[in-house]
N, C-alpha and C positions, 0 to 999 in steps of 0.2 A: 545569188540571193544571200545577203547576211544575215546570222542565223541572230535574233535578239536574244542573249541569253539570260537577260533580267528577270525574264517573262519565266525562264524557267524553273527558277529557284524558289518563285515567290509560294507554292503550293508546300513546297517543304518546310518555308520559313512559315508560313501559318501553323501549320501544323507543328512544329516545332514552337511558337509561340502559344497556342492552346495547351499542349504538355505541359509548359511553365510555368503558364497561370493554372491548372488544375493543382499541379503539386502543390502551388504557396497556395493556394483554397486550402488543402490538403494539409498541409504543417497549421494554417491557421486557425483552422479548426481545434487543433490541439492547444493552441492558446485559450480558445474562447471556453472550454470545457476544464482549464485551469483555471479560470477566473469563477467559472460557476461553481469548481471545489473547493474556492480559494486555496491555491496555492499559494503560497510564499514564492516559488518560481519556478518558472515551464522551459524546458530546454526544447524548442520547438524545432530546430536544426541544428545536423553534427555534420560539417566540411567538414572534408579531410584535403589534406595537400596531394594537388594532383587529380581530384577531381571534377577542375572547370568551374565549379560555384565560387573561387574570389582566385585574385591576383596577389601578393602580396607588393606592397607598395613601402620599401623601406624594412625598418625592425620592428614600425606598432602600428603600422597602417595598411589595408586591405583595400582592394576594391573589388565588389560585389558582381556577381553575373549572373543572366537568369534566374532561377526560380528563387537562389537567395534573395536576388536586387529585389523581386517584385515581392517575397514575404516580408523583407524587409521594411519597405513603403506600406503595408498591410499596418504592423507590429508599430509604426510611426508613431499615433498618440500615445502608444503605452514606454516608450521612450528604451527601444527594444536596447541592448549591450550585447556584443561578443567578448566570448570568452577563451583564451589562447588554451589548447591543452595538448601534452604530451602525454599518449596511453600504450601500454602493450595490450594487441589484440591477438589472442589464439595460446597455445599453451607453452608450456615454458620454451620448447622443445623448437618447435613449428613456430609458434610465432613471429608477428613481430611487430615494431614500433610505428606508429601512427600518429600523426600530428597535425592540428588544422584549428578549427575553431568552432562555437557551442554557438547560435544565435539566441538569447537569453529574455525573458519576460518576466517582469517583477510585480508581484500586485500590488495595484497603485497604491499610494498611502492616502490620507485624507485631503490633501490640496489637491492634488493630480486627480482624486475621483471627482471632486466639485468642476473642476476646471472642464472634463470630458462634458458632466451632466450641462452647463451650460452649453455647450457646446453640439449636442444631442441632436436638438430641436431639427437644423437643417442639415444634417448629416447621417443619412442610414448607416454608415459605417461606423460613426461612433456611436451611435444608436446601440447599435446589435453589442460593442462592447460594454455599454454602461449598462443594458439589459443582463450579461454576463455578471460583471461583479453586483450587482446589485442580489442577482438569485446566489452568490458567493456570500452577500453580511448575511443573508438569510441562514446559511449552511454554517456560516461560524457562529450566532447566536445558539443553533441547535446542537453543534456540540461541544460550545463551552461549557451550556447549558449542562449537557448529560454528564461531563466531566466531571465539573462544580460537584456535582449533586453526589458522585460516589466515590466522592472524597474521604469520607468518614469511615463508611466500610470501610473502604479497603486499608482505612490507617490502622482501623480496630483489628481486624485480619492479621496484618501482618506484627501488632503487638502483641495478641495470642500466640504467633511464631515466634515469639522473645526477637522480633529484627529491630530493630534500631531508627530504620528509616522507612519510607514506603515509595514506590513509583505510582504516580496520579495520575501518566501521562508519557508515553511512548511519541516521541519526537524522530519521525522519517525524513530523509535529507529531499529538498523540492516541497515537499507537500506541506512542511511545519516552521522548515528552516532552509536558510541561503546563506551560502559566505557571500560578502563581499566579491566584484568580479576580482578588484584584485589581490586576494586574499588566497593562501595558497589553501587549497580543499582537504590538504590531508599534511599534518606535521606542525599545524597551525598551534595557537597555545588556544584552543578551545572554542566553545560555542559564547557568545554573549546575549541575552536577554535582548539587545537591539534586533537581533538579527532573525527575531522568531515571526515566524508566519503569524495571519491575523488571529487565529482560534487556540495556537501555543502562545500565542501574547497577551490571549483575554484571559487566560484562566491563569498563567502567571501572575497576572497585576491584580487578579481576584485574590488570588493565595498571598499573596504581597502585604494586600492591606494589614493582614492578620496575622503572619507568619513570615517564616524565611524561607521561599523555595528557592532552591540551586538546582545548574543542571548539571546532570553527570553525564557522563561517559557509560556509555554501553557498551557492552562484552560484544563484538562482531562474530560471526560464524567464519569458517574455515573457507577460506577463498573471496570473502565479501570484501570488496575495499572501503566501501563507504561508512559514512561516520552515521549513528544513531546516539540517541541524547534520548536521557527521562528526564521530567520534571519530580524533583523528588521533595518530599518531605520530612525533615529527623524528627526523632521525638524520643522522652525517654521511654521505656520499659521499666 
């Protein structure tokens, strides 16, 4: 009797295909709850090399496997980007170097949200997205909003401090602001005002009409790699 061993395999490949799709459920979720906070950008997947999620194809080209491929087709309307990165993981001692890629999610800009909203109607998938950023204008209205408004304080504040200048605005890397994919994340020559998430870029262009806000450079803690930016305001004393 010949044994069919097709029949075997196929209980494994299911299951191994339910795993795939739960994950990218899973990473996608993390999208949609970035768009409801508006982020500026959600890093919904970190490949590493050697762990089966892509092949590389040449020096800038990849190809995708499992749970990536299928979050990837997910992440489709919102016109998802990878991002190449080399990181040291673990301590200086023990460590070591790590290198793969970021799968990236940008909140859309004003053409790309209209484009989706028409698009809506026969599609529950981009449904569920434009349902997202839409409760996200919501969330950057209210805390432009609250920003805007304690402005003044705090400019008054810090002139009773005899300081010079004031921060209106604590600028987090993901949540406020995004480099460029191809922009190096750290050693760069700064943050630009394009680059600001939607509720760092309302209350810029609010401060704007009437004033000069720049952004600066914040002092990092001991061990932190990442960049943090205020929106500041000078004045005299």
């Amino acid at each position: 009797m010949a044994l069919d061993r097709s029949k075997l395999t196929k209980p494994a490949q299911a299951d191994t295909g339910a795993q795939q799709r739960s994950a990218a459920d899973s990473c996608f979720v993390e999208v949609i709850d970035g768009l409801r906070l508006a982020h500026q950008q959600t890093r919904c997947l970190r490949m590493v090399s050697g762990d089966g999620s892509f092949t590389p194809e040449g020096r800038t080209q990849v190809t995708l496997h499992g749970a990536a491929l299928l979050l990837w087709k997910l992440c489709q309307p919102l016109a998802p980007q990878l991002w190449a990165f080399r990181e040291w993981v673990g301590s200086q001692d023990s460590g070591c170097q790590e290198t793969g890629y970021y799968m990236l999610v940008n909140w859309p800009d004003e053409a790309k949200r209209q484009e989706l909203l028409q698009k809506q109607a026969g599609d529950a998938h981009i449904r569920k997205i434009c349902d997202a950023f839409t409760a996200g204008l919501a969330a950057v209205d209210k805390r432009a909003e609250a920003t805007l408004a304690a402005v003044q304080e705090v400019c008054e504040t810090r002139a009773r401090e005899e300081w010079s200048w004031a921060s209106v605005m604590v600028l987090a890397p993901g949540k406020d602001f995004a480099y460029p994919s191809d922009y190096p994340e750290h050693g760069g020559s700064g943050l630009k005002p394009e680059w600001l998430g939607p509720a760092a870029a309302k209350v810029f262009a609010a401060l704007a009409a009437d004033d000069k806000p720049r952004l600066r450079a914040r002092n990092q803690h001991a061990g932190d790699t990442k960049s943090y930016y205020d929106i500041v305001l000078d004045f005299d004393v």
